[in-house]
N, CA, C and O atoms as a GROMACS GRO file, in nm:
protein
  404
    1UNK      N    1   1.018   0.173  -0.329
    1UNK     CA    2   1.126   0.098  -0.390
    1UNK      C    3   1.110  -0.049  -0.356
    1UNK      O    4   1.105  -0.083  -0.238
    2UNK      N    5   1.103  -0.142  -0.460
    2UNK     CA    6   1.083  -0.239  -0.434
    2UNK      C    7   1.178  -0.327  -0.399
    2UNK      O    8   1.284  -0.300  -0.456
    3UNK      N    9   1.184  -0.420  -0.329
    3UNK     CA   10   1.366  -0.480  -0.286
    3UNK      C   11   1.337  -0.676  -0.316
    3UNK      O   12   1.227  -0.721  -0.284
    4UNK      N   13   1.419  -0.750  -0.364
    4UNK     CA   14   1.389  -0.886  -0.402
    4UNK      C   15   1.396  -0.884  -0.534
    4UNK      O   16   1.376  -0.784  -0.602
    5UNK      N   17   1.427  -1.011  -0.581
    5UNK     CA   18   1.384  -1.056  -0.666
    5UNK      C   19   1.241  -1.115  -0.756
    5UNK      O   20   1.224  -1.237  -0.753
    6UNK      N   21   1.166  -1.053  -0.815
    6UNK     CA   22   1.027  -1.085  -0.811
    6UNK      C   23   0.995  -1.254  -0.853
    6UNK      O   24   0.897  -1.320  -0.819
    7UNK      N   25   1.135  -1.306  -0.954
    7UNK     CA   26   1.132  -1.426  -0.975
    7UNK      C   27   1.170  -1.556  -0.917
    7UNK      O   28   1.148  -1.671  -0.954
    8UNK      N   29   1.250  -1.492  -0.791
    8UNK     CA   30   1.326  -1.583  -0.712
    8UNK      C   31   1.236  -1.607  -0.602
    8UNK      O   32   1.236  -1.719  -0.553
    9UNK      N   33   1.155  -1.513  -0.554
    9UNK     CA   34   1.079  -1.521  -0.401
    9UNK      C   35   0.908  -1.502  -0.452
    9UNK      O   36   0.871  -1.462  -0.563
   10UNK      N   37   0.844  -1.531  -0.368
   10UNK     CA   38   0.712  -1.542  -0.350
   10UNK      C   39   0.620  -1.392  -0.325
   10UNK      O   40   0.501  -1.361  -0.323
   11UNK      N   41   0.758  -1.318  -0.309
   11UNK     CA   42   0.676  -1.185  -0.254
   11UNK      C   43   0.791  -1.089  -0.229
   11UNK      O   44   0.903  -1.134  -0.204
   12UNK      N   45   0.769  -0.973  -0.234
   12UNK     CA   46   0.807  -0.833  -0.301
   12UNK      C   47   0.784  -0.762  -0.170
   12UNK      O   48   0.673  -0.751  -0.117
   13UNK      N   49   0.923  -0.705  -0.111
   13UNK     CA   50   0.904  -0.616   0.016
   13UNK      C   51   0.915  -0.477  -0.029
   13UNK      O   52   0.929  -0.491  -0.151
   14UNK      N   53   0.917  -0.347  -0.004
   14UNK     CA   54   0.943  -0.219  -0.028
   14UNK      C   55   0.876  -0.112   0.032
   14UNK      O   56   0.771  -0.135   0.091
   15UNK      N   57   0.910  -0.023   0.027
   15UNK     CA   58   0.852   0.140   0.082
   15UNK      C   59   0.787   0.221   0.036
   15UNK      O   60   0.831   0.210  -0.078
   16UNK      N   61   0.726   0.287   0.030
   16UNK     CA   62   0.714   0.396  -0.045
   16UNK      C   63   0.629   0.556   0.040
   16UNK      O   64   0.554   0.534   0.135
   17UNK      N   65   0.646   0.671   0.006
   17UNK     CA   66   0.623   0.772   0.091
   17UNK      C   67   0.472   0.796   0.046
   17UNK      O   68   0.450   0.744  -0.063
   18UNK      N   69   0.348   0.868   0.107
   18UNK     CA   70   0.221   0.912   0.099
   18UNK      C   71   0.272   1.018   0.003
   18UNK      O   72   0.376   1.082  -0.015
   19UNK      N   73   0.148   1.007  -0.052
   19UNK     CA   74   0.173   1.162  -0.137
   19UNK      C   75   0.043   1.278  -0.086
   19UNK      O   76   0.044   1.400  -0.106
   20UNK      N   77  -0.064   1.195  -0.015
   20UNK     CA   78  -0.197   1.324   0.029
   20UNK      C   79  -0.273   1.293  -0.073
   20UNK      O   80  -0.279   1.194  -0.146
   21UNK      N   81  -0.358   1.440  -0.063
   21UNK     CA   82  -0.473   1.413  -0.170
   21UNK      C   83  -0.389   1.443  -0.301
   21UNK      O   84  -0.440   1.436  -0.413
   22UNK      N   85  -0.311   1.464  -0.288
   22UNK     CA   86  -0.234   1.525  -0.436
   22UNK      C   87  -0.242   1.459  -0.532
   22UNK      O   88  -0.265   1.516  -0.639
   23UNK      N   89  -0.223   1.293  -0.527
   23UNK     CA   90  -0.187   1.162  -0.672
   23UNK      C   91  -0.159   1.082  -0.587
   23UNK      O   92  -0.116   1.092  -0.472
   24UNK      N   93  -0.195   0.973  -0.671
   24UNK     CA   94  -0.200   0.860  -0.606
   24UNK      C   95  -0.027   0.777  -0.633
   24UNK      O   96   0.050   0.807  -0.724
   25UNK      N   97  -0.007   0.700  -0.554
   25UNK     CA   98   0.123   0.612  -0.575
   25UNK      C   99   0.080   0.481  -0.635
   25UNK      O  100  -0.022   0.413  -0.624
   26UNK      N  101   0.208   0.464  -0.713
   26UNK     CA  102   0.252   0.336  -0.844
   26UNK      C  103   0.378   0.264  -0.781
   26UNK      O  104   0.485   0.319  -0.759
   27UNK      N  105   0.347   0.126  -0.756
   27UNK     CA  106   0.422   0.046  -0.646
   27UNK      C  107   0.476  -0.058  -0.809
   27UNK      O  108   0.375  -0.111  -0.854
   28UNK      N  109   0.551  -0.078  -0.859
   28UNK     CA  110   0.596  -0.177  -0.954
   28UNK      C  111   0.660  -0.265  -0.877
   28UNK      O  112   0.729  -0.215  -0.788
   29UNK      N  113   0.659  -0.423  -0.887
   29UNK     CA  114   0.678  -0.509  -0.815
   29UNK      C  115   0.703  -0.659  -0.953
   29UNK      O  116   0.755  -0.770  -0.942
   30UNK      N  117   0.647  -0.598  -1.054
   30UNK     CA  118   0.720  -0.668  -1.152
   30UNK      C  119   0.602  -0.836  -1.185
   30UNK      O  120   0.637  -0.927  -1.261
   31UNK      N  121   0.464  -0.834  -1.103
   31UNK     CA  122   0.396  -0.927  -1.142
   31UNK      C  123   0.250  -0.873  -1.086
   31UNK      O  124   0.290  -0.792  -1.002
   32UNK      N  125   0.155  -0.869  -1.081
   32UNK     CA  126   0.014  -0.916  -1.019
   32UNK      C  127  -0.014  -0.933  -0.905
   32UNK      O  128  -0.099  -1.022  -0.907
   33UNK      N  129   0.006  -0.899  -0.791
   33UNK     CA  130   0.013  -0.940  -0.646
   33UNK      C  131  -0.145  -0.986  -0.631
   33UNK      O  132  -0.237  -0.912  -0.667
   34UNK      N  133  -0.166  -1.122  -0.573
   34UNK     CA  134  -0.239  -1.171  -0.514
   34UNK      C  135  -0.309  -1.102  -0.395
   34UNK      O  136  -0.428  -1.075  -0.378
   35UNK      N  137  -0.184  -1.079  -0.307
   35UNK     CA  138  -0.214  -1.040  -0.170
   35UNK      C  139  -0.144  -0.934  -0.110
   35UNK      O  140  -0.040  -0.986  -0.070
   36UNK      N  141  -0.142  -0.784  -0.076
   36UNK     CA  142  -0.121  -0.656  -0.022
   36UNK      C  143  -0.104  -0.679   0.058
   36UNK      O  144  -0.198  -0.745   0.102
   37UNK      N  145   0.026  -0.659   0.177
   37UNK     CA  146  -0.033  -0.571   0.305
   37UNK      C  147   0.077  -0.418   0.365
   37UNK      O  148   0.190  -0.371   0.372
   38UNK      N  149   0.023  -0.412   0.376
   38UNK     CA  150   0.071  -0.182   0.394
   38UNK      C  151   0.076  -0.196   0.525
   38UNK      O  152  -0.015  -0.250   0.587
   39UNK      N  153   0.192  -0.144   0.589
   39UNK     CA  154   0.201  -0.117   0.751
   39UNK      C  155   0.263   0.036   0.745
   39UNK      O  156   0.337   0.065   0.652
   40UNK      N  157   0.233   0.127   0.840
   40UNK     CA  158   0.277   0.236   0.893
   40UNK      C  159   0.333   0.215   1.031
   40UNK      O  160   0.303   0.158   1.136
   41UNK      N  161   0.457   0.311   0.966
   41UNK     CA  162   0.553   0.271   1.141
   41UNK      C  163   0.540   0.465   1.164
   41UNK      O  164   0.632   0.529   1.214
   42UNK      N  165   0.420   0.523   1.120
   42UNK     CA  166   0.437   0.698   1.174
   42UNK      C  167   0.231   0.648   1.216
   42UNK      O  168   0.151   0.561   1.183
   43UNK      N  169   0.236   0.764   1.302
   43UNK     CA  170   0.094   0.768   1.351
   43UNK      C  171   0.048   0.902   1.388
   43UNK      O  172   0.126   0.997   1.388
   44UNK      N  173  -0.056   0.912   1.416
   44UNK     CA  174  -0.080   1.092   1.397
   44UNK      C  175  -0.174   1.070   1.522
   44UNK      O  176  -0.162   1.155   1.610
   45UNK      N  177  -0.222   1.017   1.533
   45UNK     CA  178  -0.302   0.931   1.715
   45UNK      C  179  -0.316   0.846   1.753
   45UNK      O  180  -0.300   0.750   1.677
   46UNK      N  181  -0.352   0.821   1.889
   46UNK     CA  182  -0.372   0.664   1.945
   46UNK      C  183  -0.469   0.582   1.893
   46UNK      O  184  -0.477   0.461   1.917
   47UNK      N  185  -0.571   0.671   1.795
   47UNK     CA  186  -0.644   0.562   1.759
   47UNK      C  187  -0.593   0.488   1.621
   47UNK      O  188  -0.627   0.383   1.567
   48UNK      N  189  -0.494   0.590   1.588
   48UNK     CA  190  -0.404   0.526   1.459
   48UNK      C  191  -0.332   0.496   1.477
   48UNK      O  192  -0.254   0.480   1.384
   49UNK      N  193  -0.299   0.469   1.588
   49UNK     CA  194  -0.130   0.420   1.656
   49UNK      C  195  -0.196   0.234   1.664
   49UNK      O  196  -0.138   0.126   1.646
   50UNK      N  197  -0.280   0.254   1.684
   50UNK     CA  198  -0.378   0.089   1.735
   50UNK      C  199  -0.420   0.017   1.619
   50UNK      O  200  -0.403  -0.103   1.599
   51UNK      N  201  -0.488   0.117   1.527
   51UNK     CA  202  -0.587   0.055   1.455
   51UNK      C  203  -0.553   0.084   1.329
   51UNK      O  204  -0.534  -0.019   1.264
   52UNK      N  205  -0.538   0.185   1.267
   52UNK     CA  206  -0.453   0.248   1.122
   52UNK      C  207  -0.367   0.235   1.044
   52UNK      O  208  -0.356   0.273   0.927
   53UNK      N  209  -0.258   0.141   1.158
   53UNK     CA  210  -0.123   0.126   1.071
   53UNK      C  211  -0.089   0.018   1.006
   53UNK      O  212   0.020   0.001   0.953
   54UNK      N  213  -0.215  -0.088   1.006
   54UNK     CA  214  -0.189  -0.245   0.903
   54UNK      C  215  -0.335  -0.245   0.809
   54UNK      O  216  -0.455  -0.243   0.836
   55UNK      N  217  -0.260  -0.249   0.699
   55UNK     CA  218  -0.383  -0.298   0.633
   55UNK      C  219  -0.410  -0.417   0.523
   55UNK      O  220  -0.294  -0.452   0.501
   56UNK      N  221  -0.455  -0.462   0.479
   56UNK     CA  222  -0.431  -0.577   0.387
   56UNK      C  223  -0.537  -0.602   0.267
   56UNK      O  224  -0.649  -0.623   0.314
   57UNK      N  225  -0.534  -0.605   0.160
   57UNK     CA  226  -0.613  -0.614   0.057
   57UNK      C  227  -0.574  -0.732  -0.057
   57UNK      O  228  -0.453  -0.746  -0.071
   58UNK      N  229  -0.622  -0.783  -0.106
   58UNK     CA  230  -0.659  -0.939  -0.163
   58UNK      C  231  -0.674  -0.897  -0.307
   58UNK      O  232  -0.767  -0.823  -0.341
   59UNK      N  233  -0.575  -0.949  -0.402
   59UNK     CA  234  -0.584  -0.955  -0.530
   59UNK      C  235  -0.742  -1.013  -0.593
   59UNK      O  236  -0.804  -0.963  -0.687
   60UNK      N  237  -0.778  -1.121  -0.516
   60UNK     CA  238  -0.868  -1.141  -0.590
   60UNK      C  239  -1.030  -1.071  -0.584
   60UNK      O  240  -1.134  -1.136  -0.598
   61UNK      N  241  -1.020  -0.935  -0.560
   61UNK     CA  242  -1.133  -0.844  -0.544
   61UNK      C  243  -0.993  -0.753  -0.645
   61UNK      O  244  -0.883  -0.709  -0.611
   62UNK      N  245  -1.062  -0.754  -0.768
   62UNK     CA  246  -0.971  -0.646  -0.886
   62UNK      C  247  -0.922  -0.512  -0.834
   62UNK      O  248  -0.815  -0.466  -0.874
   63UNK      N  249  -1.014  -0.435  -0.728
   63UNK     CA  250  -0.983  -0.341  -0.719
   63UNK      C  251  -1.093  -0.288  -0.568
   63UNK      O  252  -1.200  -0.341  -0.538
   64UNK      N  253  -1.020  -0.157  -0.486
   64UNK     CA  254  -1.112  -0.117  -0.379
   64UNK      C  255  -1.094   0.014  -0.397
   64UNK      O  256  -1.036   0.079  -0.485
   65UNK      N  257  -1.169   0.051  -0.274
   65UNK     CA  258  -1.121   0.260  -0.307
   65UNK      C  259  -0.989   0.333  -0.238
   65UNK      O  260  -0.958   0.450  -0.216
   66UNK      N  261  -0.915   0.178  -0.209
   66UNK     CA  262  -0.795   0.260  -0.167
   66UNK      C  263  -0.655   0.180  -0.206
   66UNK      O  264  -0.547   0.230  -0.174
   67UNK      N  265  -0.663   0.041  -0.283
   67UNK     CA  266  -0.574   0.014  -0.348
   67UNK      C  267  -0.623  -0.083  -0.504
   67UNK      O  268  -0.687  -0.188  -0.514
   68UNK      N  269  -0.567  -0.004  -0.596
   68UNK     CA  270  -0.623  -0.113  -0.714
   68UNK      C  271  -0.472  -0.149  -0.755
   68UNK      O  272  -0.359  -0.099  -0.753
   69UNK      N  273  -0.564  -0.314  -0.810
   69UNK     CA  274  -0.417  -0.401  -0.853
   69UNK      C  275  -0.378  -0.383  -1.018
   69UNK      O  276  -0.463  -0.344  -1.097
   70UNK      N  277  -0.266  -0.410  -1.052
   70UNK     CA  278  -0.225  -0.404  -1.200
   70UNK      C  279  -0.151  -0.530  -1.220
   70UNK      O  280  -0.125  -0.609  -1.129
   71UNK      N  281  -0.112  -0.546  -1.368
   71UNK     CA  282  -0.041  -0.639  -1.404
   71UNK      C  283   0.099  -0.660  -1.323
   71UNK      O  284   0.164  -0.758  -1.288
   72UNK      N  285   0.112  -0.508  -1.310
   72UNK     CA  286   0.281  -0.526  -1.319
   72UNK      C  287   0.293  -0.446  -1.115
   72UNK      O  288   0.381  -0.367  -1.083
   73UNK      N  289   0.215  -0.481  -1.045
   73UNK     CA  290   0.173  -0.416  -0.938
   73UNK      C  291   0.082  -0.357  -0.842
   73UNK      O  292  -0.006  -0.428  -0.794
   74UNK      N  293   0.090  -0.256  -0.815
   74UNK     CA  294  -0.059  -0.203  -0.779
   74UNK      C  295  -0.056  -0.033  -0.720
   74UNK      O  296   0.046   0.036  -0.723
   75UNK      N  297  -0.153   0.000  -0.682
   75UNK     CA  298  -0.201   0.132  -0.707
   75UNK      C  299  -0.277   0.212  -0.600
   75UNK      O  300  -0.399   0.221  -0.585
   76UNK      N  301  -0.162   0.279  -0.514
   76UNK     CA  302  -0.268   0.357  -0.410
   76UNK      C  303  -0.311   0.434  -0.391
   76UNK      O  304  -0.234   0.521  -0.351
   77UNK      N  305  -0.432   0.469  -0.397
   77UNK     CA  306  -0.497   0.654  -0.401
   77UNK      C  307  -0.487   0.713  -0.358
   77UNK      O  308  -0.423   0.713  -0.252
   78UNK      N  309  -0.565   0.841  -0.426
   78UNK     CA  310  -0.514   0.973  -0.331
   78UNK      C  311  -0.574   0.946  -0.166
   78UNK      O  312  -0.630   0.841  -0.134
   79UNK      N  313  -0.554   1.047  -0.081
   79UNK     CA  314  -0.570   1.048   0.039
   79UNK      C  315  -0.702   1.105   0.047
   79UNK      O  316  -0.703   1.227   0.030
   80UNK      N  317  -0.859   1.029   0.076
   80UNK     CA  318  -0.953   1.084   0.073
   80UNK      C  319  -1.048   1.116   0.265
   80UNK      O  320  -1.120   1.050   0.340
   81UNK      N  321  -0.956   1.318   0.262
   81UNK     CA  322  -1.010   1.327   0.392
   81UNK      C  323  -1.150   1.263   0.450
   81UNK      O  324  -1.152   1.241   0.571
   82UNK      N  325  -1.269   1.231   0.370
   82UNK     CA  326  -1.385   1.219   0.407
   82UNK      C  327  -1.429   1.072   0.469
   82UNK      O  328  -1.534   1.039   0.525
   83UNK      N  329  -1.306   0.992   0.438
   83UNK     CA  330  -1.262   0.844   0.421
   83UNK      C  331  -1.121   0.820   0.450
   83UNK      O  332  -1.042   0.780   0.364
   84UNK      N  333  -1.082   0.851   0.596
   84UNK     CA  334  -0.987   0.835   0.603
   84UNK      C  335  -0.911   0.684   0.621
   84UNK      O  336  -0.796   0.672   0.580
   85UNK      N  337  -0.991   0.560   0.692
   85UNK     CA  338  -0.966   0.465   0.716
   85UNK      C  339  -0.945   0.393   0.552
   85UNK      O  340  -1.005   0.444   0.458
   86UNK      N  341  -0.836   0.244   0.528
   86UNK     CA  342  -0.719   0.298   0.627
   86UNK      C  343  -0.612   0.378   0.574
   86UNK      O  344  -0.592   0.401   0.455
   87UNK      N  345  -0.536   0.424   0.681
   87UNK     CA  346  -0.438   0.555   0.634
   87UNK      C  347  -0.327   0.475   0.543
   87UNK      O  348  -0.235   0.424   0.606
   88UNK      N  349  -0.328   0.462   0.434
   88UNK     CA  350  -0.221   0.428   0.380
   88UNK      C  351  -0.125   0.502   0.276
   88UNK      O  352  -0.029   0.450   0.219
   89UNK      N  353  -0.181   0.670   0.259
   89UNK     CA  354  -0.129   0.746   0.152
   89UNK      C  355  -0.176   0.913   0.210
   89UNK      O  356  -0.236   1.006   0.155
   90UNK      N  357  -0.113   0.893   0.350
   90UNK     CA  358  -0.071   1.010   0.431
   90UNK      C  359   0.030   1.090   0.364
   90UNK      O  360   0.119   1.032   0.302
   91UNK      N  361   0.026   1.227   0.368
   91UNK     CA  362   0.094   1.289   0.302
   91UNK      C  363   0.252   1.279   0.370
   91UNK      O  364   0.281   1.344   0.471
   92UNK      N  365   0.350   1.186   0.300
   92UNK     CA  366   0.463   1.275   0.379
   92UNK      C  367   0.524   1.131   0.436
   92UNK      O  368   0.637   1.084   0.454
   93UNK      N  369   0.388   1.088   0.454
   93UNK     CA  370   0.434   0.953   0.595
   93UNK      C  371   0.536   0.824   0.474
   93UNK      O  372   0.536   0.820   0.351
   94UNK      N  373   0.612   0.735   0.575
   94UNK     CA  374   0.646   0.641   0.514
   94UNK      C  375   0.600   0.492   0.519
   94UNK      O  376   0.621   0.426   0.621
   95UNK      N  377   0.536   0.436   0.411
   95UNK     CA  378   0.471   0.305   0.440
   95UNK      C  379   0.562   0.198   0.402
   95UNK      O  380   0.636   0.205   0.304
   96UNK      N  381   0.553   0.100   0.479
   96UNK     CA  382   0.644  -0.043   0.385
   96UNK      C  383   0.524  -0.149   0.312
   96UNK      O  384   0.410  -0.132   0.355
   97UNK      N  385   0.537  -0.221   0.242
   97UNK     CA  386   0.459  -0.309   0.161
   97UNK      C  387   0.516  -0.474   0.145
   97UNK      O  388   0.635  -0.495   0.125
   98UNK      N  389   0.426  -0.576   0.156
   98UNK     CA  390   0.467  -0.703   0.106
   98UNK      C  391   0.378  -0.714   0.020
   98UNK      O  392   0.263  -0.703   0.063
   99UNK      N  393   0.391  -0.733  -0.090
   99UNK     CA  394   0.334  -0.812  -0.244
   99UNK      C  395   0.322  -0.939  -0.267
   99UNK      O  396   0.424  -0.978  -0.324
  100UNK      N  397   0.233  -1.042  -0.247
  100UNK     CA  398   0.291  -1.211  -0.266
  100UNK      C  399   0.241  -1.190  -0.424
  100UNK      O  400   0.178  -1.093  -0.467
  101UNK      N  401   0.285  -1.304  -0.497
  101UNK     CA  402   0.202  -1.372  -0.603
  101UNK      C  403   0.103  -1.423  -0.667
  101UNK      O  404   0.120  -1.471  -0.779
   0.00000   0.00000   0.00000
């Protein structure tokens, strides 16, 4: 759920839950985000308690294998066990998001 105004502020805060390998999540934010970043406040170990729970991805690379951008937002994939780093579409778990412009 996205929270702000997309026209008033520079950037787009919100949540959204993992879905697993099941489907991927659709973050609408209402413009193009420049700049991603995904934090997890759940952890499943210390090495994901440290290292797993921030991640950040850059509009201007169109797309990666774990978040692609859209017009109107962006796009996080399924949960690929073989590739787990980074965890951002844990089944279940809750992530928050900032979107800039």
């Amino acid at each position: 759920t996205a929270q702000g105004k997309a026209e008033e502020l520079p950037y787009v805060m919100g949540t959204y839950s993992g879905m697993g390998r099941e489907q991927s999540v659709t973050i609408q934010v209402g413009f193009r985000p420049s700049f991603v970043l995904i934090f997890s406040s759940q952890s499943h170990s210390s090495y994901h308690a440290v290292v797993g729970r921030f991640s950040a991805f850059s509009g201007a690379v169109s797309s990666s294998d774990r978040v692609k951008m859209t017009d109107t937002g962006f796009i996080v994939t399924p949960h690929n066990p073989d590739c787990q780093f980074p965890y951002i579409n844990d089944r279940n778990n809750l992530y928050q998001y900032i979107a800039f412009k």
